[in-house]
N, CA and C atoms as an extended XYZ file, in Angstrom:
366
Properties=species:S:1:pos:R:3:atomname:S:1:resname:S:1:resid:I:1 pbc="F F F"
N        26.916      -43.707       10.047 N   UNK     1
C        25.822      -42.846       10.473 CA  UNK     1
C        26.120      -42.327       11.866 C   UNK     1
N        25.832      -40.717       11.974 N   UNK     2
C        26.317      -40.311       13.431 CA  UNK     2
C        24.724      -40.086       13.972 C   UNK     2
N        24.379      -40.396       14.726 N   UNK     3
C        23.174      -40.105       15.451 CA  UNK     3
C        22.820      -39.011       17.033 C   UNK     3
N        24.501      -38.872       17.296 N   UNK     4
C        24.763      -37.936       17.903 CA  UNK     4
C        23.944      -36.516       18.341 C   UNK     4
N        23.400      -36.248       19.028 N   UNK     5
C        22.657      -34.980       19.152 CA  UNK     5
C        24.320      -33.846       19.653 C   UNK     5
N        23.955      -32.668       18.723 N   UNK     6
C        25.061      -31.737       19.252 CA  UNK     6
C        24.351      -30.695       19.225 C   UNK     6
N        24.875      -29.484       19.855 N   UNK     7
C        24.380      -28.253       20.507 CA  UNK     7
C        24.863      -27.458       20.224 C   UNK     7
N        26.065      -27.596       20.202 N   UNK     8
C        26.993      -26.501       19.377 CA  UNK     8
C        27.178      -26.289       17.550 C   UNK     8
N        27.292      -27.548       16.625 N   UNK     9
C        27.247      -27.490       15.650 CA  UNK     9
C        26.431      -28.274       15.184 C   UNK     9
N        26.099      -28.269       13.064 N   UNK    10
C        24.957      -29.155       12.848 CA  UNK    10
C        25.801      -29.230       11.143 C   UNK    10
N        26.450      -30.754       11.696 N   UNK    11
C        27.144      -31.643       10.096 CA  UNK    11
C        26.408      -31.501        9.107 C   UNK    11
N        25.126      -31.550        9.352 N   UNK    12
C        23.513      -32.073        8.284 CA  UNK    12
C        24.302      -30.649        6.977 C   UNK    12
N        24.016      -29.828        7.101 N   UNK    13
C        23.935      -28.783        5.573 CA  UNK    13
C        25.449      -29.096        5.070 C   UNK    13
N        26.799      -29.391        5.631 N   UNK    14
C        27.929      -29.455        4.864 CA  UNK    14
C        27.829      -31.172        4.385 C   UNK    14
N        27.067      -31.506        4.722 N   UNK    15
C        27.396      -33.451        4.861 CA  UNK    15
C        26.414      -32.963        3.630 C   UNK    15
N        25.058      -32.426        3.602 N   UNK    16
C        24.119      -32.743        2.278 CA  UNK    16
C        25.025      -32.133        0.898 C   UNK    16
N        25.800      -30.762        1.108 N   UNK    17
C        26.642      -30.250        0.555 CA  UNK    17
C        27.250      -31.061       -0.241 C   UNK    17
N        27.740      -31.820        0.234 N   UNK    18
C        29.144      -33.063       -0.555 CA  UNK    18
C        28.351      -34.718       -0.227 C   UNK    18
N        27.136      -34.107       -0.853 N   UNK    19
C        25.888      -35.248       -1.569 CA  UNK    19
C        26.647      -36.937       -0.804 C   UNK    19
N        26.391      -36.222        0.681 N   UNK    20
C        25.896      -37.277        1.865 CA  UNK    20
C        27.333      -37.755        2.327 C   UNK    20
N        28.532      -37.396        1.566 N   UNK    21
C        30.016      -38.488        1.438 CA  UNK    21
C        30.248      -37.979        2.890 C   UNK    21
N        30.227      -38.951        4.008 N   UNK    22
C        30.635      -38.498        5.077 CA  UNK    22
C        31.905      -38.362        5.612 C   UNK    22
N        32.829      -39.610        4.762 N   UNK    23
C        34.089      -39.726        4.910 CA  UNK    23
C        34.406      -37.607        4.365 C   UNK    23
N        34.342      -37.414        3.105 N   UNK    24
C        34.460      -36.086        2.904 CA  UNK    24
C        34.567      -35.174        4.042 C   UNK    24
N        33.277      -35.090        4.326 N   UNK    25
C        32.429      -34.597        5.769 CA  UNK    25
C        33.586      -34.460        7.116 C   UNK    25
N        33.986      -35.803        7.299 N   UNK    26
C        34.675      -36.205        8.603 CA  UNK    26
C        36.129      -35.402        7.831 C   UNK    26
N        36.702      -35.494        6.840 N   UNK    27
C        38.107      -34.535        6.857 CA  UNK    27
C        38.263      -33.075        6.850 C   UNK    27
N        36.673      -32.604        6.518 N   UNK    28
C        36.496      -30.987        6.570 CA  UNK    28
C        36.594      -30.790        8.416 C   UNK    28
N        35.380      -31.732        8.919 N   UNK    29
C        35.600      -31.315        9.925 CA  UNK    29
C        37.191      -31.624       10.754 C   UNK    29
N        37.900      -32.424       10.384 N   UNK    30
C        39.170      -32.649       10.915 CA  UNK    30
C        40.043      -31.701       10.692 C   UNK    30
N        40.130      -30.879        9.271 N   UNK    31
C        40.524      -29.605        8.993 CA  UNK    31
C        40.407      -28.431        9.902 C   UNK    31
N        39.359      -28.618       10.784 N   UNK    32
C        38.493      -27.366       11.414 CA  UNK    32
C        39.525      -27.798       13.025 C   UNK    32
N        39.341      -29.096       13.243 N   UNK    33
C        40.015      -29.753       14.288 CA  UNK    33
C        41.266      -29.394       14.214 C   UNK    33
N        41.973      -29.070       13.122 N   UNK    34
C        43.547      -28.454       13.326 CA  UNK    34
C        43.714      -27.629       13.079 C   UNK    34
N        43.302      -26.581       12.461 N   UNK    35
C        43.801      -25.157       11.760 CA  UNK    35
C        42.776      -24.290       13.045 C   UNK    35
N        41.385      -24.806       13.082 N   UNK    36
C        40.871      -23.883       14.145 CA  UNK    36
C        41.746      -23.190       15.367 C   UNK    36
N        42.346      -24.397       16.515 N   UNK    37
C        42.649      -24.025       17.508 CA  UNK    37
C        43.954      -22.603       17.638 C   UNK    37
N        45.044      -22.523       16.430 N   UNK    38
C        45.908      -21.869       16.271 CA  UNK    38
C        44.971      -20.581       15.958 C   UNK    38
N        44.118      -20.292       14.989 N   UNK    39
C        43.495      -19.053       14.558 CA  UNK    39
C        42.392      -18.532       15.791 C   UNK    39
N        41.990      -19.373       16.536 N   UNK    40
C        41.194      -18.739       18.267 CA  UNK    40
C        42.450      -18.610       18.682 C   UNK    40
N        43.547      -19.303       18.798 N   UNK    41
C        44.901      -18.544       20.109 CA  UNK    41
C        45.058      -16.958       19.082 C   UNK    41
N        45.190      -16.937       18.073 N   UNK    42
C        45.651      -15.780       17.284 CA  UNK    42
C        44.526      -14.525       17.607 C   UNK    42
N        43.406      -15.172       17.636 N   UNK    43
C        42.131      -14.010       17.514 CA  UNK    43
C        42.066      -13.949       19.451 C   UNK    43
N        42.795      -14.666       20.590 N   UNK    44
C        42.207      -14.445       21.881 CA  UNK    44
C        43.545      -13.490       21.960 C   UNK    44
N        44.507      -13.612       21.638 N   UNK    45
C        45.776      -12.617       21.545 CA  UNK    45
C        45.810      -11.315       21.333 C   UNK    45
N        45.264      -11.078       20.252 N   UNK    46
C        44.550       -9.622       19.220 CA  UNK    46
C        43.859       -9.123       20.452 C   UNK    46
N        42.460       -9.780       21.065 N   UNK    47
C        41.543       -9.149       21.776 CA  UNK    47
C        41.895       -8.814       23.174 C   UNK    47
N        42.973       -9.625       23.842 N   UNK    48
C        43.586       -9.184       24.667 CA  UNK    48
C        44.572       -8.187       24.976 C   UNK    48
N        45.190       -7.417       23.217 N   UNK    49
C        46.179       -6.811       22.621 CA  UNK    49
C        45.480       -5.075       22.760 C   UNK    49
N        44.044       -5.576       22.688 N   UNK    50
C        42.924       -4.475       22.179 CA  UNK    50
C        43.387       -4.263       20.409 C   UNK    50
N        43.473       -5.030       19.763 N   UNK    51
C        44.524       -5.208       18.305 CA  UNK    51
C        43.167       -5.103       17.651 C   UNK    51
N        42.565       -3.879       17.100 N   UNK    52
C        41.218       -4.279       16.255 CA  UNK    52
C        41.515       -4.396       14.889 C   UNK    52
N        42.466       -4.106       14.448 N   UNK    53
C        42.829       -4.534       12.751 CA  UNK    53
C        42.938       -6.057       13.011 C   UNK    53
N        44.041       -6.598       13.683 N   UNK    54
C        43.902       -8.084       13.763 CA  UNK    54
C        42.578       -8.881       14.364 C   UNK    54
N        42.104       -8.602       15.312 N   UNK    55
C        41.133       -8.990       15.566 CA  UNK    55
C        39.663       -8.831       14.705 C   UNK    55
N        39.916       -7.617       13.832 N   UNK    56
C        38.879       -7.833       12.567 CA  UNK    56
C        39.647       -9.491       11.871 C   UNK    56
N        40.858       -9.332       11.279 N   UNK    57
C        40.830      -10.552       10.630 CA  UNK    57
C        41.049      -11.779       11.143 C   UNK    57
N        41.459      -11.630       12.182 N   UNK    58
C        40.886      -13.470       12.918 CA  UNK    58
C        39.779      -13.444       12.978 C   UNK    58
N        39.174      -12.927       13.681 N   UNK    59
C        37.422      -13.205       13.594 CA  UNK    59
C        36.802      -13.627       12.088 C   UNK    59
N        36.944      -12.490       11.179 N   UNK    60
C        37.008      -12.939       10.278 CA  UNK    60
C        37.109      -14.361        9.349 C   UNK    60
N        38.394      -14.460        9.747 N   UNK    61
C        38.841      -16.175        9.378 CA  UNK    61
C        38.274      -17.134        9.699 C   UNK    61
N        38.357      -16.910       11.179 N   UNK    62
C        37.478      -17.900       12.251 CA  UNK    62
C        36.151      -17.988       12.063 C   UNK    62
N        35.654      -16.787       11.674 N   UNK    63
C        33.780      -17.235       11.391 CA  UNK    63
C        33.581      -17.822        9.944 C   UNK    63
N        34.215      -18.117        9.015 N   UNK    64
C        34.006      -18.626        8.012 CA  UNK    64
C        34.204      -19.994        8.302 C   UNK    64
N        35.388      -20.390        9.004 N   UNK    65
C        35.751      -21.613        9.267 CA  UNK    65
C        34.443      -22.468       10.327 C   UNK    65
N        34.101      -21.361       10.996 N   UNK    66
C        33.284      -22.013       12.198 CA  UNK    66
C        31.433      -22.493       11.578 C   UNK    66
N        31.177      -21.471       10.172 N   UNK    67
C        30.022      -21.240        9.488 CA  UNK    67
C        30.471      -22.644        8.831 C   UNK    67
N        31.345      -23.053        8.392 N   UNK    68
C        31.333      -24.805        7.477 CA  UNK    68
C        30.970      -25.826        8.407 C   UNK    68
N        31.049      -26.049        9.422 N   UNK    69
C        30.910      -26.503       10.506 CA  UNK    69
C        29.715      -27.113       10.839 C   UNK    69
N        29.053      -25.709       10.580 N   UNK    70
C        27.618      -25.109       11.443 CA  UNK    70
C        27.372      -25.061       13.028 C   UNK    70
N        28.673      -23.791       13.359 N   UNK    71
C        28.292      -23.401       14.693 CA  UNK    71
C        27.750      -22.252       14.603 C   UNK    71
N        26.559      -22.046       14.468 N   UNK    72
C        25.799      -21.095       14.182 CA  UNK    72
C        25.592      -20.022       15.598 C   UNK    72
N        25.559      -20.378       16.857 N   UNK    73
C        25.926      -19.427       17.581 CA  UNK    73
C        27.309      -19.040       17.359 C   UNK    73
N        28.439      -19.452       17.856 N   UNK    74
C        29.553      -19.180       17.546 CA  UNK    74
C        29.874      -18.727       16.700 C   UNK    74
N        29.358      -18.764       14.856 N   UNK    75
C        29.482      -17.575       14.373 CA  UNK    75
C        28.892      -16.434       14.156 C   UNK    75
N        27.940      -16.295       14.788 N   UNK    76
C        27.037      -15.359       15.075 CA  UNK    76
C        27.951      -14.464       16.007 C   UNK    76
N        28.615      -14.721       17.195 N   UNK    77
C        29.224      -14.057       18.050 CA  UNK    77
C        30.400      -13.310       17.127 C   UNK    77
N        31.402      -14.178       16.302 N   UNK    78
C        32.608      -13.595       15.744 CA  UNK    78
C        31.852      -12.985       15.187 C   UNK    78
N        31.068      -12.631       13.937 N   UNK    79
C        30.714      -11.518       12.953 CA  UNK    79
C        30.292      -10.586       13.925 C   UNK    79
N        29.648      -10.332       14.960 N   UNK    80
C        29.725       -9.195       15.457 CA  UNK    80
C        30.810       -8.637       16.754 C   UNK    80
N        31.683       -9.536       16.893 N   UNK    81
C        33.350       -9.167       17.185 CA  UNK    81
C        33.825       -8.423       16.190 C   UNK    81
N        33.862       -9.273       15.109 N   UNK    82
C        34.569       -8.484       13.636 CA  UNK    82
C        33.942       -7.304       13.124 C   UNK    82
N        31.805       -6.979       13.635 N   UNK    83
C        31.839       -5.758       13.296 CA  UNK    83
C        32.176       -4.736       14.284 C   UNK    83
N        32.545       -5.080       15.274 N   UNK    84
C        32.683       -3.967       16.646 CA  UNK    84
C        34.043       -3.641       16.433 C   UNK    84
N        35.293       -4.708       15.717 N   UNK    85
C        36.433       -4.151       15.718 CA  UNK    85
C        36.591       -3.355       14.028 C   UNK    85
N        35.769       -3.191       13.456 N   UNK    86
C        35.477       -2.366       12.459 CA  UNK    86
C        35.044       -0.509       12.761 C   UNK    86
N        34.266       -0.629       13.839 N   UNK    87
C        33.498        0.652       14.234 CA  UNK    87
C        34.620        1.574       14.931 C   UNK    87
N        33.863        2.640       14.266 N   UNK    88
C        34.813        4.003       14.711 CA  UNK    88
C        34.352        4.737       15.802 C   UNK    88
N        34.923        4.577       17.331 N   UNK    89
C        36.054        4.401       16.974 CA  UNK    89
C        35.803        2.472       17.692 C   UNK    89
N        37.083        1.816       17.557 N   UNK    90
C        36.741        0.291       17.444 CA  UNK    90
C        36.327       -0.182       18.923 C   UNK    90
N        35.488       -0.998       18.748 N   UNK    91
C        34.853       -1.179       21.043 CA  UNK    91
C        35.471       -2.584       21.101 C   UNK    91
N        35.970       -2.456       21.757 N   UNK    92
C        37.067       -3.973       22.446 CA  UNK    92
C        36.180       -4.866       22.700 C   UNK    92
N        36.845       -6.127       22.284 N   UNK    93
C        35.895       -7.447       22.212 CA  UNK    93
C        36.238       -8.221       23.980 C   UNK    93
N        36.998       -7.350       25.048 N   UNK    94
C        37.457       -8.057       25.421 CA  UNK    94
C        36.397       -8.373       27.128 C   UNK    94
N        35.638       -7.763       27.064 N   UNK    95
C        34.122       -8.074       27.493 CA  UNK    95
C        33.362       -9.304       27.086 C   UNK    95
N        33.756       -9.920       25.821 N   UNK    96
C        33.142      -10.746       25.366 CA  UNK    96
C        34.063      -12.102       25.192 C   UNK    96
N        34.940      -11.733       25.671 N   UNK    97
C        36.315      -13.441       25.790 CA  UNK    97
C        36.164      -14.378       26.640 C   UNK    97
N        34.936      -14.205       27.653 N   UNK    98
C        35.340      -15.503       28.393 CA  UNK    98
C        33.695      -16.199       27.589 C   UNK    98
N        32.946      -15.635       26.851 N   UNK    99
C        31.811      -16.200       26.266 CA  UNK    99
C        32.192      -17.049       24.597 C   UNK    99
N        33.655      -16.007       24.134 N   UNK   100
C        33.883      -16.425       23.177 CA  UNK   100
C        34.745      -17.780       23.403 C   UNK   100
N        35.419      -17.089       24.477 N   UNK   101
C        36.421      -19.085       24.464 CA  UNK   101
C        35.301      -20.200       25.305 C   UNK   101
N        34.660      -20.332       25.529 N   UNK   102
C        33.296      -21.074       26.068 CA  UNK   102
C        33.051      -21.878       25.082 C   UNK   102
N        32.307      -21.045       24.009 N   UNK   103
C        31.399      -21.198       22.833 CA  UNK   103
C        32.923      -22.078       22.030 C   UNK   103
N        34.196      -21.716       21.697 N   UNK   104
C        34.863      -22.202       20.984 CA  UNK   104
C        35.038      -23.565       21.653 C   UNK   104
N        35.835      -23.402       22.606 N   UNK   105
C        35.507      -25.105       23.134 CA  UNK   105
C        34.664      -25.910       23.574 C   UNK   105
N        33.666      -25.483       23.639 N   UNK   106
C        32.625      -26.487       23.069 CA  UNK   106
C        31.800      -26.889       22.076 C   UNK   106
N        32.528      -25.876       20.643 N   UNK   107
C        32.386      -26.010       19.433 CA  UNK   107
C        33.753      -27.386       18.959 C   UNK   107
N        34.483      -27.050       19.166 N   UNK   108
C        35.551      -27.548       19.548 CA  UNK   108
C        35.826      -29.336       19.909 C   UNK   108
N        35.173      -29.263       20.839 N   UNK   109
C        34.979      -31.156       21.441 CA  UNK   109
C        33.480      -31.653       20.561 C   UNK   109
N        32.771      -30.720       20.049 N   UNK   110
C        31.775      -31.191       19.410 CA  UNK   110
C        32.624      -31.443       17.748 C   UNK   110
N        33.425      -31.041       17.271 N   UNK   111
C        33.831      -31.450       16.348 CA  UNK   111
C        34.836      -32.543       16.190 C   UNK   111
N        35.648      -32.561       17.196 N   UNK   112
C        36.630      -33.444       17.638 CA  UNK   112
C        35.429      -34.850       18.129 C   UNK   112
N        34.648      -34.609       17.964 N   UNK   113
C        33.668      -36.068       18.449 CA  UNK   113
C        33.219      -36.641       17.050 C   UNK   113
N        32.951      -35.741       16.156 N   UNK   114
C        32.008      -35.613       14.886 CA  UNK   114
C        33.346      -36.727       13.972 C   UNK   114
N        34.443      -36.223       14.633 N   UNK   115
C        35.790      -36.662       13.530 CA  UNK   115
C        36.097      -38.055       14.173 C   UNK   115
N        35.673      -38.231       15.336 N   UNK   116
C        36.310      -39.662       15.827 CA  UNK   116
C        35.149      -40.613       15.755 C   UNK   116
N        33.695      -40.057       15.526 N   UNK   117
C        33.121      -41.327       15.416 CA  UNK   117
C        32.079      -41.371       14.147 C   UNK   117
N        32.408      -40.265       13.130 N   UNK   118
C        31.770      -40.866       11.788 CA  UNK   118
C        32.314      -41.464       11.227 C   UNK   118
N        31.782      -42.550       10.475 N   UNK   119
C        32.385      -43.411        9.938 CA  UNK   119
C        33.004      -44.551       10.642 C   UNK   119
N        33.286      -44.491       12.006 N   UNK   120
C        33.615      -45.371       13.044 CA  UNK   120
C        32.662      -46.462       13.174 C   UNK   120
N        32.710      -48.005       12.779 N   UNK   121
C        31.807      -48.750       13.004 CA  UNK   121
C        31.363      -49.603       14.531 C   UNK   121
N        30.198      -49.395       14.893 N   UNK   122
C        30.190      -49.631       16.285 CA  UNK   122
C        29.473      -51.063       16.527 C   UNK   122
């Protein structure tokens, strides 16, 4: 049982998802813990590139990954990165990078906490 209060994400809807199995739970989020950090260096690259085709699809990637999670600000921010690098003509996300890498790492240590102490008996 994690009793943890977090701010950035919320385990509760993917943990009820996979009918409570937390061990489950704890490897999705460990998934998120390794594949995440490479796809934010890929999507802070793009936005620094002014790259709006790529930066549509990291964002992209990244807000699906970040929505299993439940960083619900944080993906709130990428879907409308991903729709601004859609718009014609495309408006640079790069006004919005020091809010987006913020929000990621501290989405970030909130998951990396979620993975080291569910299931951890205390």
């Amino acid at each position: 049982m994690n009793d943890h209060h977090y701010q950035h994400i919320n385990p509760e809807p993917l943990l009820e998802a996979m009918g409570g199995d937390a061990t489950a739970c704890r490897h999705m989020f460990g998934t998120f813990a390794k594949s995440a950090p490479a796809n934010f260096a890929r999507l802070e690259a793009a936005i620094l590139a002014d790259d709006a085709a790529q930066v549509k699809r990291e964002a992209h990637s990244l807000k699906s990954m970040t929505a299993l999670v439940g960083a619900g600000v944080l993906t709130e921010l990428l879907k409308s990165i991903e729709v601004q690098s859609r718009a014609e003509p495309a408006q640079s996300a790069q006004p919005r990078l020091a809010e987006l890498q913020s929000l990621f790492a501290a989405t970030a240590v909130e998951v990396q906490h979620y993975v080291d102490q569910v299931g951890v008996a205390h």
